[in-house]
C-alpha positions in Angstrom: 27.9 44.9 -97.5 24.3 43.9 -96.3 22.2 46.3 -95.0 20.4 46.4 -91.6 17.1 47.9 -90.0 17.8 49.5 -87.3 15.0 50.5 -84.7 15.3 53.3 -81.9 12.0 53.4 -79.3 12.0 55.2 -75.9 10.5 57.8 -73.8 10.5 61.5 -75.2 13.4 63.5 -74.8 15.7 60.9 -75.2 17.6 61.9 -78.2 16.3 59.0 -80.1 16.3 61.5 -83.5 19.6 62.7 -82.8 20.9 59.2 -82.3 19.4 58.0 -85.3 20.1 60.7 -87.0 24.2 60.3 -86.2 23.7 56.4 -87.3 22.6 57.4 -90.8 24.4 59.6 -91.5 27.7 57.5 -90.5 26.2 54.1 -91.8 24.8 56.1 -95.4 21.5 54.5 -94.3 18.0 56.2 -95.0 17.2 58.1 -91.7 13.2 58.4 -90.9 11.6 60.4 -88.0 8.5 58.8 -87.4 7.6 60.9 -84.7 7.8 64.1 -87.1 4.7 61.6 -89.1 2.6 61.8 -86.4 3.4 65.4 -85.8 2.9 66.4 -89.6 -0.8 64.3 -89.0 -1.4 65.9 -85.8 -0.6 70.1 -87.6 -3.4 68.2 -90.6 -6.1 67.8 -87.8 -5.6 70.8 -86.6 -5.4 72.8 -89.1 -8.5 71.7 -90.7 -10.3 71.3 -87.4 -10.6 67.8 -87.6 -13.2 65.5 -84.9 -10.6 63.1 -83.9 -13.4 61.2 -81.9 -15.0 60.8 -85.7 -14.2 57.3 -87.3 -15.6 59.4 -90.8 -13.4 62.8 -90.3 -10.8 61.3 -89.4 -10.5 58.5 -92.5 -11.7 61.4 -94.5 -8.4 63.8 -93.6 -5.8 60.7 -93.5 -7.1 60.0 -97.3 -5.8 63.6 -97.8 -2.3 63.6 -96.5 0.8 62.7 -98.2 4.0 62.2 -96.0 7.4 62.6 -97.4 10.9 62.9 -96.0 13.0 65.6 -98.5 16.8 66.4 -98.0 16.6 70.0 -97.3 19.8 71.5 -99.2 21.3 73.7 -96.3 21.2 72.2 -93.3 21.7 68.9 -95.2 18.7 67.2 -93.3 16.0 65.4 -94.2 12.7 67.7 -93.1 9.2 66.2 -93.3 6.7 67.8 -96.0 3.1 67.6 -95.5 1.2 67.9 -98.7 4.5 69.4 -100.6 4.9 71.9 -97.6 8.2 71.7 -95.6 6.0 71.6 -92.1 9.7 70.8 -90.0 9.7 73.8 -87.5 6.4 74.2 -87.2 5.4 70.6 -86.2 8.4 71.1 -83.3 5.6 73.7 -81.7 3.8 73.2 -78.1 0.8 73.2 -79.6 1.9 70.5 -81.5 3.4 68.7 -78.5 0.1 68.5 -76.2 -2.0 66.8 -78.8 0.3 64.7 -80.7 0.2 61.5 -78.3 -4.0 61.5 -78.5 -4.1 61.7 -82.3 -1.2 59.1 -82.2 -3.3 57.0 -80.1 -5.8 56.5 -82.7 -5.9 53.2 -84.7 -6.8 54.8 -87.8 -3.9 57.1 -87.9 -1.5 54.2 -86.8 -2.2 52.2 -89.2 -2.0 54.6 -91.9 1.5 55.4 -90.3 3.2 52.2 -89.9 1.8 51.2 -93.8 4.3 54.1 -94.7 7.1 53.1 -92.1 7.1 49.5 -93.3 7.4 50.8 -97.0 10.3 53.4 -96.2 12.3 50.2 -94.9 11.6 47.4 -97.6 14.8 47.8 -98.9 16.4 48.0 -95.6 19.1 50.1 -94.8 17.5 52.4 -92.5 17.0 54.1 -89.1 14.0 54.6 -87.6 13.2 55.8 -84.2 9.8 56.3 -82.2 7.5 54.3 -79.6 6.7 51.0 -81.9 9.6 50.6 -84.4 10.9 47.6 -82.7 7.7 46.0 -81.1 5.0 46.7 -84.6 6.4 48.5 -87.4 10.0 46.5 -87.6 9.4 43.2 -85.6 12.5 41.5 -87.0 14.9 44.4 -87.0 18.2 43.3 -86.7 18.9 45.9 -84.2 16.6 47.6 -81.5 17.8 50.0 -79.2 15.6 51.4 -76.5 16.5 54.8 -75.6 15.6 55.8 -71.3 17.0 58.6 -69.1 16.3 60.0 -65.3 12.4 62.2 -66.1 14.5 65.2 -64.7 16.9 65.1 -67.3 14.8 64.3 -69.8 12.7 67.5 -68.7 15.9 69.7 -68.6 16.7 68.9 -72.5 12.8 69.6 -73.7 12.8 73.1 -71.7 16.5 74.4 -73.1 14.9 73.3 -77.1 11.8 74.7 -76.6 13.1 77.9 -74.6 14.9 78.8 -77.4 12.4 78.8 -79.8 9.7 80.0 -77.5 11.2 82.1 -73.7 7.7 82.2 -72.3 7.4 78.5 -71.9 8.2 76.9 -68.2 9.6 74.6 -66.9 6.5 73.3 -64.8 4.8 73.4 -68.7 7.3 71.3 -70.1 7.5 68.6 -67.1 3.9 68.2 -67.3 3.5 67.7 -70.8 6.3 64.9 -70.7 4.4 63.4 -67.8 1.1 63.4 -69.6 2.6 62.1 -73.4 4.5 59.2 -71.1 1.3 58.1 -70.0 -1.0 58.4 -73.2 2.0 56.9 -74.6 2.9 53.7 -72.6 -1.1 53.3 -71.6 -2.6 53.7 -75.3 -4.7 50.4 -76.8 -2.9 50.3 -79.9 0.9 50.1 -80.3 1.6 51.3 -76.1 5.2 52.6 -75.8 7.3 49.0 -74.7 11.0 47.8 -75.0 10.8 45.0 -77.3 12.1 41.7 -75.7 15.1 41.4 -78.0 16.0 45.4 -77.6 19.5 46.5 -76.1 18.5 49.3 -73.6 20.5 52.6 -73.4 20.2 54.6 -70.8 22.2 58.3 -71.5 21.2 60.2 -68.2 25.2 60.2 -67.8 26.1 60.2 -71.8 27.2 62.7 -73.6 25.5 62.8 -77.3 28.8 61.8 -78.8 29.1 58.4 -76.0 26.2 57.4 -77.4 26.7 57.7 -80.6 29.9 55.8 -80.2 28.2 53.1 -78.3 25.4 52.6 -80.7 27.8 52.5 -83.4 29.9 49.7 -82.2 26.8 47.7 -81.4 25.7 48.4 -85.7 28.4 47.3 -87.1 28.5 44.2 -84.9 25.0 43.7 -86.2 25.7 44.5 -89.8 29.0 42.3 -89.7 27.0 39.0 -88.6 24.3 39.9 -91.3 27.1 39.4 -94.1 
């Protein structure tokens, strides 16, 4: 059976990881979180204390990342490691959250991104989800989903997985943030957040996780069948 690329993009909090996630794992395709890259980048800078406004620091601290997606053996997941370190919880942090779209903004870090991306999916069979998959890093997937839901929904499922991790987050916090990563997002010189032309949209504002998944599923193996 021929194998497929499949590309999720959309606005934060969609489930776009989750969906890709339930696609892999059904399909036995290769699934990569690219916005856990950018987050793993984003925990480097900041770590090190990193002058994202310098061309110079910040060529010098992408030359000493390495990015790699390992299956971690109990929750049977694939976790992002940054520099052999399993970084999966704590790149899910606020912290985390508020700078991740301005260090993503940055051409230098994109392009060091999507030159991994595109060599995760040479061999195709794989999932990918994010805010370019489908317009920069995977052009001619064969399917492109983009993933949208009502902003008050959307804020709803941020606050409940970051509550748990964190009860003195609000609401008003959370809302905000999404506001401000949708804009640097969709407004960004390089690679802006866009529904690629040829991309089926999916709005699950009324879907539960398991609708989509069934939807999105049909719609695959439709893909996969005509790529025989």
């Amino acid at each position: 059976m021929k194998k497929i690329v499949i590309a999720i993009d959309g606005w934060s909090s969609c489930g776009k990881s989750t969906l890709a996630r339930q696609l892999a794992d059904e399909l036995g395709y290769l699934f990569i979180d690219s916005g856990a890259m950018y987050r793993a980048i984003t925990l480097q800078f900041l770590r090190n204390h990193v002058n994202w406004e310098s061309k110079s620091q910040v060529e010098k601290a992408i030359g000493d990342i390495e990015l790699e997606f390992i299956q971690d053996p109990v929750e049977q997941k694939q976790h992002i490691h940054l520099n052999g370190e399993n970084v999966e919880y704590e790149i899910r942090d606020m912290v985390i959250a508020e700078k991740v779209s301005e260090i993503a903004a940055i051409r230098e870090v994109r392009e060091f991104a999507v030159e991994q991306q595109r060599k995760m999916g040479r061999s195709k069979g794989i999932v990918m989800d994010g805010r370019d998959i489908g317009t920069v890093v995977f052009p001619n997937a064969e399917l492109k989903l983009f993933m949208t839901a009502d902003n008050a929904v959307r804020v709803e499922r941020r606050f409940k997985e970051l509550y748990a991790k964190n009860p003195q987050v609000t609401i008003e916090e959370v809302k905000n943030n999404l506001e401000m990563r949708d804009y640097l997002d969709s407004h960004r010189e390089v690679s802006p957040l866009r529904k690629a032309h040829d991309a089926i949209e999916l709005d699950n504002s009324d879907l539960t996780p398991e609708d989509q998944f069934r939807i999105a599923l049909q719609w695959a193996r439709e893909k996969i069948a005509m790529a025989e």
